[in-house]
C-alpha positions, -999 to +999 in steps of 0.1 A: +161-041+152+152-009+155+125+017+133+157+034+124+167-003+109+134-003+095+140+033+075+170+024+062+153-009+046+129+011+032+149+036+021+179+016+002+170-023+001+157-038-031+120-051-031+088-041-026+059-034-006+025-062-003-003-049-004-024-073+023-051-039+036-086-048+020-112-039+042-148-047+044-160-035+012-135-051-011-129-085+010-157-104-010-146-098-041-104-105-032-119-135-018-135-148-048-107-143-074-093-163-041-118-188-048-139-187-021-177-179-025-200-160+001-217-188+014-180-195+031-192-171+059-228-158+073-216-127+093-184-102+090-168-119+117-168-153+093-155-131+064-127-114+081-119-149+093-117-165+060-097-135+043-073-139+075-066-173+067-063-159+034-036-137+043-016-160+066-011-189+039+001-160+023+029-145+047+035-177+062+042-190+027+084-198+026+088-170-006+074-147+015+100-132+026+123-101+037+148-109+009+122-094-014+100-078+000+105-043+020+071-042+041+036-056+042+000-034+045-023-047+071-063-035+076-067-035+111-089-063+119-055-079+108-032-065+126-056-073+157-048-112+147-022-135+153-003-151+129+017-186+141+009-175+179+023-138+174+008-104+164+007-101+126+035-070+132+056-090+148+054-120+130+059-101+100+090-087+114+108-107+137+101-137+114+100-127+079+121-093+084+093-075+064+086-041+075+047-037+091+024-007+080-011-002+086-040+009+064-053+042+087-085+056+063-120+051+068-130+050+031-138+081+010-160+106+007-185+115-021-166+130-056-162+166-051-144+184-087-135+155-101-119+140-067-129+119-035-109+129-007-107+108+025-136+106+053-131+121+082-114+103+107-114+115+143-110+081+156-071+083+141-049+095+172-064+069+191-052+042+163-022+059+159-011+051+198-020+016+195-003+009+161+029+026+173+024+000+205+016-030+179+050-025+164+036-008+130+065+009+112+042+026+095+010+037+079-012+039+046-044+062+035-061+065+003-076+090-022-088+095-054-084+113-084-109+108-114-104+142-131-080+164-143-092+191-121-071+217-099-092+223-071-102+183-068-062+173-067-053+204-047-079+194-025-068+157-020-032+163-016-038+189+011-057+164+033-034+140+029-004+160+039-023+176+071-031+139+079+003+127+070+024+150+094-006+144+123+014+102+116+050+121+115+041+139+152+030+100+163+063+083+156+052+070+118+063+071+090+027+074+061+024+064+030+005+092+008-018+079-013-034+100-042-046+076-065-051+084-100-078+065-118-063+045-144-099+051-163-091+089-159-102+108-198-073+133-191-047+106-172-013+121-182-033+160-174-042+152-140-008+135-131+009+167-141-012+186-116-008+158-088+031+162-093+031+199-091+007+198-058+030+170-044+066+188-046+044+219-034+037+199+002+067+180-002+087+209+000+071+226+025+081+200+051+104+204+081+136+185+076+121+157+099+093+148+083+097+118+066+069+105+041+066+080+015+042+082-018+020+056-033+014+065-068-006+048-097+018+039-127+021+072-147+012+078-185+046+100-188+077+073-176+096+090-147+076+118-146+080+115-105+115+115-109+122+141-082+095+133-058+115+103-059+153+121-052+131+143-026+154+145+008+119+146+027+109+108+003+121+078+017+104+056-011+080+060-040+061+027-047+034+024-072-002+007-068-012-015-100-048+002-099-063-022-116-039-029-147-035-068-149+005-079-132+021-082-169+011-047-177+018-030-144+051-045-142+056-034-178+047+002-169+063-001-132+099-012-151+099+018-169+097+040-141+132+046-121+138+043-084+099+033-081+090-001-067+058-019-067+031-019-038+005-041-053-024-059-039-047-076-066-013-080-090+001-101-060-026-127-052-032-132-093-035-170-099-037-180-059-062-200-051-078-218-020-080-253-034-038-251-043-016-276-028+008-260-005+037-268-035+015-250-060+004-221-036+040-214-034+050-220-068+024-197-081+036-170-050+072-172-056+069-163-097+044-138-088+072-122-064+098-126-088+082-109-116+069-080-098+108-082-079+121-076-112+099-050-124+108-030-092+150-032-097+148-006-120 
């Protein structure tokens, strides 16, 4: 199958999108609502081996699956792996029919007006080439908003546009990621600006450009309504942000045409010392509910 396959499942198929991308700084702590404890590994290396079995028991899982969802986000030391004697991509793909990305950001930077915009990254042409020869559909990157402030938001969404059409130019498709905080004071305020400074970018793109927007669950229900009709949009999916599953998918229902890219609400209630049956079990109603909340 072709990316142009791959578009079109993104685009029109019913699902959603797993969020499998923590990194370094956040691996200990998906590991131990995992159940797994630090003294499981005594160097990075050891960690990123334990989260990668992690995240194989997870894909490899039989609910795991393209019938629901639409694509997976790897961190890179994962997509450097091998899952079943294949790259991660193309396992993911040729097995499971669930579309690759890649998480591309190298954290973020200090809180500037109310706002962390991304690190610099000059490292990302380079990781661009070999993600595009890895088979990755796509990509992901990450900021964040904490206040309802102009410059801060006008300031994140510019970066991540500039960065987003350097991905367009390489062949990939990225997901833009302005994160909200759901502990924002002003929430619903600094979604409002976020939305304007969105359809501003959005609609300065050529007719080529093709992007897709990761959004935290909004205080107003279909407030990204048209970022979500956009020609230049091929899918807005949401990030749970910290809400617990039942109240992201709660909030997630409400909102039409989005569709769920969560990472924490996914692996709620896995555990290590599961059986395979129970593993499952406890996947497959996890990907049900979330399925659900996403149909609407």
């Amino acid at each position: 199958m072709s990316s142009q396959d791959q578009l079109e499942k993104i685009k029109s198929a019913p699902g959603f999108i797993a969020a499998l991308d923590q990194s370094g700084g956040s691996t200990p702590k998906a590991l131990g609502l995992y159940g797994v404890t630090p003294d499981a590994w005594s160097s990075d290396e050891e960690m990123f081996d334990v989260v990668h079995a992690m995240r194989t028991r997870i894909m490899t899982s039989p609910s795991f699956n393209g019938d629901r969802i639409l694509g997976a986000i790897l961190f890179e030391n994962t997509m450097d792996r091998e899952v079943e004697g294949q790259t991660t991509a193309s396992y993911l793909w040729d097995v499971k029919n669930v579309i690759p990305f890649l998480k591309v950001d190298k954290g973020l930077a200090d809180e500037v007006d109310g706002a962390q915009v991304m690190n610099p990254n000059p490292g990302l042409g380079e990781l661009l080439e070999k993600a595009s020869a890895a088979g990755i559909f796509g990509t992901k990157m990450r900021s964040v908003i904490k206040e309802a402030n102009a410059a801060g938001i006008k300031a994140v969404v510019d970066q991540q546009f500039e960065v987003g059409r350097q991905i367009v130019a390489a062949g990939l498709v990225p997901i833009i990621e302005p994160e909200v905080d759901i502990h924002c004071a002003e929430k619903a305020a600094a979604e409002d600006l976020l939305h304007d400074a969105i359809m501003d970018q959005l609609n300065s793109l050529g007719a080529d450009e093709i992007v897709m927007l990761k959004l935290t669950l909004p205080e107003k229900d279909n407030l990204y309504a048209d970022c979500v009709a956009h020609p230049n949009v091929a899918r807005v999916v949401a990030l749970s942000g910290g809400y617990a599953r039942e109240e992201a998918n709660d909030r997630l229902s409400r909102q039409n045409g989005m569709v769920a890219s969560f990472s924490r609400a996914l692996s709620e209630g896995l555990n290590a010392q599961q059986s395979a049956d129970d593993f499952d079990r406890t996947l497959d109603s996890s990907l049900t509910s979330i399925c659900r909340a996403s149909a609407t």
